[in-house]
VOPADO-590089 format. One record per residue (C-alpha): residue number from 1; x, y, z. Coordinates in pm, whole numbers. Example, Ala and Ser with C-alpha at 12.3 -4.5 7.8 and 13.67 -1.06 7.14 Angstrom:
BEGIN
@k = 1 | u = 1230 | v = -450 | w = 780
@k = 2 | u = 1367 | v = -106 | w = 714
//
This chain:
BEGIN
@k = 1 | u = 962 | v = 8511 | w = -5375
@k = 2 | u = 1017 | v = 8192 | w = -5177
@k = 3 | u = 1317 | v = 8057 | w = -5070
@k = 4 | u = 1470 | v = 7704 | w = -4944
@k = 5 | u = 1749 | v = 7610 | w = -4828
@k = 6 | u = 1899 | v = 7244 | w = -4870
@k = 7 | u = 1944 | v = 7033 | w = -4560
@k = 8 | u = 2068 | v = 6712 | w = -4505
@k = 9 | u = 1808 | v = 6477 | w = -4629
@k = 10 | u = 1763 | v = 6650 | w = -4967
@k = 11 | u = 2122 | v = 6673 | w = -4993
@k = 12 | u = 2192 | v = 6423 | w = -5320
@k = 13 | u = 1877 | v = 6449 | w = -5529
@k = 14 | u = 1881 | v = 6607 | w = -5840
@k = 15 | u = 1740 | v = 6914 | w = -5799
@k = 16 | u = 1391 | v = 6844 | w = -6066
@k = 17 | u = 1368 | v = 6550 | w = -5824
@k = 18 | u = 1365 | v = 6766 | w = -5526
@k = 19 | u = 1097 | v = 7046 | w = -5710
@k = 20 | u = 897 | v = 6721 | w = -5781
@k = 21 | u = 869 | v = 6592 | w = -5436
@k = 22 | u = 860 | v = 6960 | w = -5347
@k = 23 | u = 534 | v = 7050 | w = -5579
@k = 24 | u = 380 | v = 6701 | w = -5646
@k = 25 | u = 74 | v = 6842 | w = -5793
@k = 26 | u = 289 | v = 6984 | w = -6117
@k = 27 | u = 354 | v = 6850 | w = -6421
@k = 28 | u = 752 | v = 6808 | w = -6474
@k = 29 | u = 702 | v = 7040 | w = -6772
@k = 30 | u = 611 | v = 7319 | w = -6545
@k = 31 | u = 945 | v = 7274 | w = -6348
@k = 32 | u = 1165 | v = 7288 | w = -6657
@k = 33 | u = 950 | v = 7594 | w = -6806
@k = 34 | u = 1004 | v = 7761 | w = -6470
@k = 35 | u = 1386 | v = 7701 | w = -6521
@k = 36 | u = 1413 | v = 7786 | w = -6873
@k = 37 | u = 1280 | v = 8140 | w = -6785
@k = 38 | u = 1464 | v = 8179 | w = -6460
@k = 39 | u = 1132 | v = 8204 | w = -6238
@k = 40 | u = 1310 | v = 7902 | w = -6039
@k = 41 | u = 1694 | v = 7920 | w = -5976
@k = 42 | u = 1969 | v = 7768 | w = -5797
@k = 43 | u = 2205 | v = 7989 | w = -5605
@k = 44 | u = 2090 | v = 8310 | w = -5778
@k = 45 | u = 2186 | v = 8109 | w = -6134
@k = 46 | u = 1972 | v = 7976 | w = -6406
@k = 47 | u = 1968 | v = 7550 | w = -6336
@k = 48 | u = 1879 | v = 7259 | w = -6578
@k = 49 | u = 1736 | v = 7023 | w = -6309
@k = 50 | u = 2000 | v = 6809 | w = -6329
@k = 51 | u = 2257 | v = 6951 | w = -6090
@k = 52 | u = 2280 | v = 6737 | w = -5782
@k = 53 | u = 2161 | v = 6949 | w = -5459
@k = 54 | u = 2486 | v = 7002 | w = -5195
@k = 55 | u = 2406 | v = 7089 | w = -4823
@k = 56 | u = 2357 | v = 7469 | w = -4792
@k = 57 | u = 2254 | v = 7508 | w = -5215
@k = 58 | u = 1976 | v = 7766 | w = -5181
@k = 59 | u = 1647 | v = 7741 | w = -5398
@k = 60 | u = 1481 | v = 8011 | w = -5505
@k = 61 | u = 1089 | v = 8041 | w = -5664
@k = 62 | u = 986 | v = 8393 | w = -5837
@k = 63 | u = 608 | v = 8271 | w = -5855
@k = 64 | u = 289 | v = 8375 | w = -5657
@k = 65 | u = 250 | v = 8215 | w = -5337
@k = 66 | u = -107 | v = 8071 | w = -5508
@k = 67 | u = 84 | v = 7878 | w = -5747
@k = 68 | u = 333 | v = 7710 | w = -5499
@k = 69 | u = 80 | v = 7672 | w = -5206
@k = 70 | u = -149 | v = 7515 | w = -5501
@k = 71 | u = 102 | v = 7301 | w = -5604
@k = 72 | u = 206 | v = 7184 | w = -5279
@k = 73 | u = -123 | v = 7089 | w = -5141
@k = 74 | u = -189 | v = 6738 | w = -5124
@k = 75 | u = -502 | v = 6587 | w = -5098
@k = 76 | u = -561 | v = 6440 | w = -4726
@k = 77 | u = -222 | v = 6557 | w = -4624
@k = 78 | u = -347 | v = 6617 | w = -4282
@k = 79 | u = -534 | v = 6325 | w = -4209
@k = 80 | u = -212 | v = 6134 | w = -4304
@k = 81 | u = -44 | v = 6336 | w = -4018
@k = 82 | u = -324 | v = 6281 | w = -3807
@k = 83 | u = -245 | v = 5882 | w = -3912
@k = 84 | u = 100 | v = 5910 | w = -3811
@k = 85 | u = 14 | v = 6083 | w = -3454
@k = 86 | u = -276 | v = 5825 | w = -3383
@k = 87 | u = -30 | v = 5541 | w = -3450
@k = 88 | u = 222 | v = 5667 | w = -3233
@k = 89 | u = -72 | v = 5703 | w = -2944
@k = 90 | u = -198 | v = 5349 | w = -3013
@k = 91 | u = 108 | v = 5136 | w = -3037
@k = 92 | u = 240 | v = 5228 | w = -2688
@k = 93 | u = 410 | v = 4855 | w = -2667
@k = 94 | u = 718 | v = 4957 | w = -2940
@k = 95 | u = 1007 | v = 5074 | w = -2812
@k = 96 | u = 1348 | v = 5220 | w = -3005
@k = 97 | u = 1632 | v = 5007 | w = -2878
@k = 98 | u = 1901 | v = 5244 | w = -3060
@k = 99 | u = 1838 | v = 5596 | w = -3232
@k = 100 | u = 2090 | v = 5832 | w = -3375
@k = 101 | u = 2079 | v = 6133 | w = -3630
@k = 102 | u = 2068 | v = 5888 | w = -3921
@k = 103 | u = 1952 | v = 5568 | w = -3780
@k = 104 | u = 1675 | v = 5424 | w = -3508
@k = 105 | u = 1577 | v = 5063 | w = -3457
@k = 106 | u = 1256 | v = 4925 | w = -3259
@k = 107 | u = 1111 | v = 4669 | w = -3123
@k = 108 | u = 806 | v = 4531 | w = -3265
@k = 109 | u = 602 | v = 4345 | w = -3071
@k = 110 | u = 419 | v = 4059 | w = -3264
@k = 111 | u = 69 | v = 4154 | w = -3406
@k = 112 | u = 149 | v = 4521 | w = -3583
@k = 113 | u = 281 | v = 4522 | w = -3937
@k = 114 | u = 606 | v = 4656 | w = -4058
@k = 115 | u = 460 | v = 4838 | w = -4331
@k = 116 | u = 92 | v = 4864 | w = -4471
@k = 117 | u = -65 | v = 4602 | w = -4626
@k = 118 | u = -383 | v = 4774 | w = -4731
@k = 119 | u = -464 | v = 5156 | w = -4758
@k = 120 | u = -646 | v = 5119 | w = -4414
@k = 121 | u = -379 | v = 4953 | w = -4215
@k = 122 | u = -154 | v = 5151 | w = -3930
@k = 123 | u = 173 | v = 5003 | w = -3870
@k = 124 | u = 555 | v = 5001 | w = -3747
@k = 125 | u = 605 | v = 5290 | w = -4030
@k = 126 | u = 351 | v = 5537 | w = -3948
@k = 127 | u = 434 | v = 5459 | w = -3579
@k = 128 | u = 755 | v = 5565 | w = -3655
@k = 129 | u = 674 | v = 5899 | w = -3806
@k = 130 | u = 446 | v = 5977 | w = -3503
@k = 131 | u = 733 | v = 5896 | w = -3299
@k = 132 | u = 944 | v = 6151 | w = -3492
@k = 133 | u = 706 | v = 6423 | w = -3524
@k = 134 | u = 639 | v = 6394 | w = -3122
@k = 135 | u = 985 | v = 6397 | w = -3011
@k = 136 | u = 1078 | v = 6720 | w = -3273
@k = 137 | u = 1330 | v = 6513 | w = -3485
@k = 138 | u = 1055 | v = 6522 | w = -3790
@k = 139 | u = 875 | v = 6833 | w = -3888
@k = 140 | u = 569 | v = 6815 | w = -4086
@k = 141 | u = 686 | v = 7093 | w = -4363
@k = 142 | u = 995 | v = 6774 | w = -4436
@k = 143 | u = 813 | v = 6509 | w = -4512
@k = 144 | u = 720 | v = 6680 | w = -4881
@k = 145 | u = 1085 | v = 6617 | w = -4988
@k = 146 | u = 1206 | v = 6278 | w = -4737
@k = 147 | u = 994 | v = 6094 | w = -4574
@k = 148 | u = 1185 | v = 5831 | w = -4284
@k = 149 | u = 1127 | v = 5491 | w = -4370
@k = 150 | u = 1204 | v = 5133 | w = -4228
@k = 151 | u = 1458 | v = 4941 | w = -4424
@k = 152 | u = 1378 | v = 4580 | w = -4334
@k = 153 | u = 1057 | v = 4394 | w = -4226
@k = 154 | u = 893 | v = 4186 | w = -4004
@k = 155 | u = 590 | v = 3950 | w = -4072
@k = 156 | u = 309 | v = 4066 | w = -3857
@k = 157 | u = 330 | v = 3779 | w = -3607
@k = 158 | u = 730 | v = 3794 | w = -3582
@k = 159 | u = 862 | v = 4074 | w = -3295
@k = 160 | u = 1198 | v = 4184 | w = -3256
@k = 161 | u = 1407 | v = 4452 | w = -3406
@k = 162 | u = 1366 | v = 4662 | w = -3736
@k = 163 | u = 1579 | v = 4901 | w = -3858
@k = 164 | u = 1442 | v = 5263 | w = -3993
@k = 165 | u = 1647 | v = 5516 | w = -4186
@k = 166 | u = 1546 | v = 5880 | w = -3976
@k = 167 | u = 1775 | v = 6079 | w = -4316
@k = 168 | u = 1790 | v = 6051 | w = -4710
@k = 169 | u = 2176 | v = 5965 | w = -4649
@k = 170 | u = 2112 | v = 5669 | w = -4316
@k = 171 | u = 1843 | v = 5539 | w = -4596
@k = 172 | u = 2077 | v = 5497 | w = -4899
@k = 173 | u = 2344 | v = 5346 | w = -4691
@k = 174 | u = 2184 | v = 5153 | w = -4529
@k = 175 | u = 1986 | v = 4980 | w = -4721
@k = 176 | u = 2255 | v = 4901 | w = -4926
@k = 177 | u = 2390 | v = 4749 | w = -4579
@k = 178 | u = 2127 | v = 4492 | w = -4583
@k = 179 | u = 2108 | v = 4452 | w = -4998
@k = 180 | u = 2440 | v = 4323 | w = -4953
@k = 181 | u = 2410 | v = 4122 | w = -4595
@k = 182 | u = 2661 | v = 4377 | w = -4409
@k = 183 | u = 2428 | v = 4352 | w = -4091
@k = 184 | u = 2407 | v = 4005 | w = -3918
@k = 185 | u = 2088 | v = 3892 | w = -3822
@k = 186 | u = 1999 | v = 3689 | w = -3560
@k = 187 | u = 1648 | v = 3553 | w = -3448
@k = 188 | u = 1547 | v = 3350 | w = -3119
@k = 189 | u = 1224 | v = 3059 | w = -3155
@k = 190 | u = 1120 | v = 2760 | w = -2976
@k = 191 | u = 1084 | v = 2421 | w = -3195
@k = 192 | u = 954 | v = 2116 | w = -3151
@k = 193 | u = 1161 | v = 1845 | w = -2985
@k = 194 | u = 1554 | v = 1852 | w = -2943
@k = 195 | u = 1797 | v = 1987 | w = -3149
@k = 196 | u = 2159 | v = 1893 | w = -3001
@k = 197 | u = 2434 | v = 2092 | w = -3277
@k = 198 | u = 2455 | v = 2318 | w = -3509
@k = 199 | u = 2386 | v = 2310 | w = -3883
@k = 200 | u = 2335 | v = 2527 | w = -4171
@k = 201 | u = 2033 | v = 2454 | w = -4418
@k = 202 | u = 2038 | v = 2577 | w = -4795
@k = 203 | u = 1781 | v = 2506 | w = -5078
@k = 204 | u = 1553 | v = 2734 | w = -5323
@k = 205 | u = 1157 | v = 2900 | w = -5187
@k = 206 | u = 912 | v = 2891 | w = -5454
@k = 207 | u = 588 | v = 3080 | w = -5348
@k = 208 | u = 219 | v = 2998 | w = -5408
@k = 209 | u = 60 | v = 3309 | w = -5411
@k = 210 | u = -278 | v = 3184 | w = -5435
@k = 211 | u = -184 | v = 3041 | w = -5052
@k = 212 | u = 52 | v = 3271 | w = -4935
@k = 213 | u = 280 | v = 2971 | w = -4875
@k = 214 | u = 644 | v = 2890 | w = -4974
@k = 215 | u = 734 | v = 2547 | w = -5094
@k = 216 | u = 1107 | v = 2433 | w = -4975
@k = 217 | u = 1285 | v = 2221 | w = -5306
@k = 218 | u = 1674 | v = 2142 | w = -5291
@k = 219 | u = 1745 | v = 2224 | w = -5667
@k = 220 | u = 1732 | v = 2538 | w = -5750
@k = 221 | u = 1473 | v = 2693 | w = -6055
@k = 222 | u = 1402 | v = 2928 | w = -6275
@k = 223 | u = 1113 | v = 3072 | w = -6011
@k = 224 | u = 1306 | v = 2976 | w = -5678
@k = 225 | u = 1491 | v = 3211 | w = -5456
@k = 226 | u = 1836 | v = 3056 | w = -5273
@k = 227 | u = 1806 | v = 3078 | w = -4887
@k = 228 | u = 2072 | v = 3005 | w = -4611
@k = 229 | u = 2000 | v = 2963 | w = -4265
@k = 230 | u = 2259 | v = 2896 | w = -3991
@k = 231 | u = 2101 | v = 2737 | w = -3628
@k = 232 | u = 2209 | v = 2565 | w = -3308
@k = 233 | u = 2046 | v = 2533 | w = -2987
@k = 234 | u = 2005 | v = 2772 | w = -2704
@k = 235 | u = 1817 | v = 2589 | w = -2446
@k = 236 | u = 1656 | v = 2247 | w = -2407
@k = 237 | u = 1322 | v = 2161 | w = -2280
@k = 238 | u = 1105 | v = 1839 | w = -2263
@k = 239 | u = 971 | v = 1866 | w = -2590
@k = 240 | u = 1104 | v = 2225 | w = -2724
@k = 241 | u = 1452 | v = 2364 | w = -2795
@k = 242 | u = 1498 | v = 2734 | w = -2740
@k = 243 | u = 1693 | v = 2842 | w = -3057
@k = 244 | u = 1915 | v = 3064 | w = -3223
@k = 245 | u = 1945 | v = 3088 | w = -3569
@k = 246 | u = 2166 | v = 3321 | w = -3829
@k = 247 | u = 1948 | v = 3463 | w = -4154
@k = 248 | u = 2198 | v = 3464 | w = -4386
@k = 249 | u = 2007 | v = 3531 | w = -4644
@k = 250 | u = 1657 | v = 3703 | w = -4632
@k = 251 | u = 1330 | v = 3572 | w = -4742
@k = 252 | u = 959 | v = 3580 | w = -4629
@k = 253 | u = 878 | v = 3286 | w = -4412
@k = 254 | u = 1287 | v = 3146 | w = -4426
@k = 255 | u = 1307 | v = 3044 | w = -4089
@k = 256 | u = 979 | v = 2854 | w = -4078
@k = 257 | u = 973 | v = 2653 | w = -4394
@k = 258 | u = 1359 | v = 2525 | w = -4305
@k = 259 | u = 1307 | v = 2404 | w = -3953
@k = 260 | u = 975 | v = 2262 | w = -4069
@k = 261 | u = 1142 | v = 2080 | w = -4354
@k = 262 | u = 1355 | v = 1915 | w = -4110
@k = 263 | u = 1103 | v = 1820 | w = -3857
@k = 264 | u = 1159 | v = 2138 | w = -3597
@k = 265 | u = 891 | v = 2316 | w = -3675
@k = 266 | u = 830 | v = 2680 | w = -3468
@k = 267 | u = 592 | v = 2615 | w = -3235
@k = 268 | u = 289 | v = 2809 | w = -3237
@k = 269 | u = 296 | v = 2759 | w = -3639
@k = 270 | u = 3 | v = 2668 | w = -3777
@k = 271 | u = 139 | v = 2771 | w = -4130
@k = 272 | u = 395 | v = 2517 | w = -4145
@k = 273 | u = 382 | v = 2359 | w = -3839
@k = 274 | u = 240 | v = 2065 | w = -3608
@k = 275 | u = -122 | v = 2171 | w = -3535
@k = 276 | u = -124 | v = 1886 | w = -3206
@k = 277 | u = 208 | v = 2027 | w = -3101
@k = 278 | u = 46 | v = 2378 | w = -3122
@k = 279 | u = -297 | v = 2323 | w = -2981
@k = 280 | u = -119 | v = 2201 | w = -2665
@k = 281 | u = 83 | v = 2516 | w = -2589
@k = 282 | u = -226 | v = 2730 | w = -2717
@k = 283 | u = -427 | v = 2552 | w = -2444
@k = 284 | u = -222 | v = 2551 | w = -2169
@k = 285 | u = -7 | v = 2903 | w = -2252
@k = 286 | u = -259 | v = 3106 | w = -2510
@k = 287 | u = 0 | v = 3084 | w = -2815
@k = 288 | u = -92 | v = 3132 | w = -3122
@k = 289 | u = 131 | v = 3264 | w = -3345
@k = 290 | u = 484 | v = 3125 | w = -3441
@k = 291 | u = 753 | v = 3174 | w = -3132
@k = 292 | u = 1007 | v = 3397 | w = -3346
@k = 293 | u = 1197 | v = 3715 | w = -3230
@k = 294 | u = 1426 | v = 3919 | w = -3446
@k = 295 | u = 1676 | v = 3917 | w = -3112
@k = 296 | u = 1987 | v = 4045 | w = -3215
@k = 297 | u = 2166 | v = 4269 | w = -3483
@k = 298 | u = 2569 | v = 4277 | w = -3537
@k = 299 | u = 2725 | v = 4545 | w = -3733
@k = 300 | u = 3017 | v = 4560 | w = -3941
@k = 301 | u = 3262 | v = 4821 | w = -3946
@k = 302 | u = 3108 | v = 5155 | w = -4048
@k = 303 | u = 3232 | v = 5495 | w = -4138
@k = 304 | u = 3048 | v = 5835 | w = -4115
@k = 305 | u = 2794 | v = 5901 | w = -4138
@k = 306 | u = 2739 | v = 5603 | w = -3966
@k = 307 | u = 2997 | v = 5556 | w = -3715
@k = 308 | u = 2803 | v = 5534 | w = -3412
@k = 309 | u = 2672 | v = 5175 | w = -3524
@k = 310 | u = 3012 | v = 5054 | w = -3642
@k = 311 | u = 3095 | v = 4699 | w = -3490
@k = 312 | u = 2802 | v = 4773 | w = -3277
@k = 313 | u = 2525 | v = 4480 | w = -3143
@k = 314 | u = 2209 | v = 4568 | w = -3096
@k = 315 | u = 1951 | v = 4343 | w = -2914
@k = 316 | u = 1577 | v = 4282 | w = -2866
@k = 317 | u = 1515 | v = 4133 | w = -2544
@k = 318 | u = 1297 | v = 3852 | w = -2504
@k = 319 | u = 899 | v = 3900 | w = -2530
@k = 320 | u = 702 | v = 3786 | w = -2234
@k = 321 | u = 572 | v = 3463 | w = -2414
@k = 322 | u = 940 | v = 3334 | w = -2434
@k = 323 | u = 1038 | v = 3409 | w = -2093
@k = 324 | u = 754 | v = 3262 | w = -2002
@k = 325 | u = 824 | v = 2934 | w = -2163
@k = 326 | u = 1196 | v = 2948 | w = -2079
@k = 327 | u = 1122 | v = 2931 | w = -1691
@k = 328 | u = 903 | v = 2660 | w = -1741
//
């Protein structure tokens, strides 16, 4: 007989939720067979799979050890811990900015993806799981029921801060947090020529797949998303504005495609950009990639479990590249 007690990150599943996540190799027929006869129970009592799982519920499994350990096995599951440490080694530039029991946000440099792209790829994520395993807040036997995500991302070529959820309760509430735009987020970039007020741009993205592009149109259709974008300057140069701009709402490649459409594009752009404009900086500073840094994150008023973050700011600071180009 095996027994398992419920913790705080499988507290709230329903409890054939938990046994799937727990035993991904069985069918969900063998779970509610196992029930049915009593060879799985919940606090000494025959279950449905439908109760919801409370902190302390205890889990017990009359089966052979073969069964569950055959079950349980996945294929490659060490080589995807293996992933996770490796990632952790390699991406010594990311550092967390704010961690808590339920909460930790980084700072991605530019170049590493938020989250996979391909099967092959190692990013932010599996950084983040190395990070947790090393420092004893993860351990490996938890990540067959939660697994700690991120919450928002960050195009590859975009640093600054990104928010990951360490527990099954800082994931749910969060991410509802940023569903519904609780968290304000604020982003830093150099532009082209001089921007002298503030001003807040609306209209509707429409992507191109085929190009991995976003097309900017005023009137919204059936296949556009509505964006929002608040901005003002920071800093002005010669022939550059340090900026500071508001997402109020959240798409891929927002930021760019509005300052572009208005004749700011990011420097270092060569998306959506000025490719003369860019050249010059790439030849006299080596940029190139768009100058844009998730800087700063303000959030609202928070209960607990999340109390430690309530009304809190959080910020990124500057990568070397801007500094760079704000002394000069």
């Amino acid at each position: 007989m095996q027994q398992i007690e419920i913790g705080e990150n499988e507290a709230g599943q329903r409890l054939d939720k938990f046994l799937q996540k727990f035993m991904p190799l069985a069918p969900s027929s063998f779970f509610y067979k196992m029930l049915r006869k009593k060879n799985i129970t919940l606090n000494g009592k025959k279950a449905e799979g439908k109760e919801k799982l409370a902190l302390g519920d205890k889990i017990s499994f009359y089966l052979a050890d073969e069964t569950i350990a055959g079950f349980c096995d996945k294929p490659g599951k060490g080589e995807t811990i293996n992933e996770y440490q490796a990632a952790y080694r390699k991406f010594k530039e990311i550092t967390v900015v704010y961690e808590d029991a339920h909460v930790i946000i980084m700072n991605k440099p530019k170049g590493i993806l938020s989250q996979k792209a391909n099967p092959d790829d190692i990013s932010l994520n599996e950084w983040m799981l190395g990070y947790l395993l090393e420092k004893g807040s993860l351990k490996e036997n938890q990540l067959s029921t939660f697994k700690p995500s991120i919450c928002n991302r960050l195009d590859r070529n975009t640093s600054g801060l990104v928010i990951g959820a360490k527990s099954l309760q800082g994931s749910q509430l969060m991410n509802e947090l940023i569903r519904s735009r609780g968290v304000r987020k604020f982003y830093r970039m150099f532009v082209k020529g001089k921007i002298v007020g503030e001003e807040t741009l609306e209209g509707f993205l429409i992507k191109d797949q085929k190009s991995n592009k976003v097309h900017l149109v005023k009137e919204g259709t059936d296949r556009g998303a509505y964006i929002k974008t608040r901005y003002y300057p920071v800093r002005e140069f010669k022939d550059r504005t340090l900026v500071e701009a508001e997402l109020i709402t959240g798409k891929p490649h927002q930021i760019r495609i509005h300052m572009a459409s208005i004749g700011h594009p990011l420097l270092g752009d060569y998306k959506y950009g000025d490719r003369d404009f860019n050249d010059s900086y790439k030849k006299q500073f080596s940029i190139d990639s768009q100058m844009l840094h998730a800087y700063r994150l303000n959030f609202p008023k928070l209960e607990t479990p999340l109390e430690q973050l309530s009304e809190k700011v959080v910020e990124a600071p500057l990568p070397e590249e801007f500094q760079q180009l704000t002394e000069g």
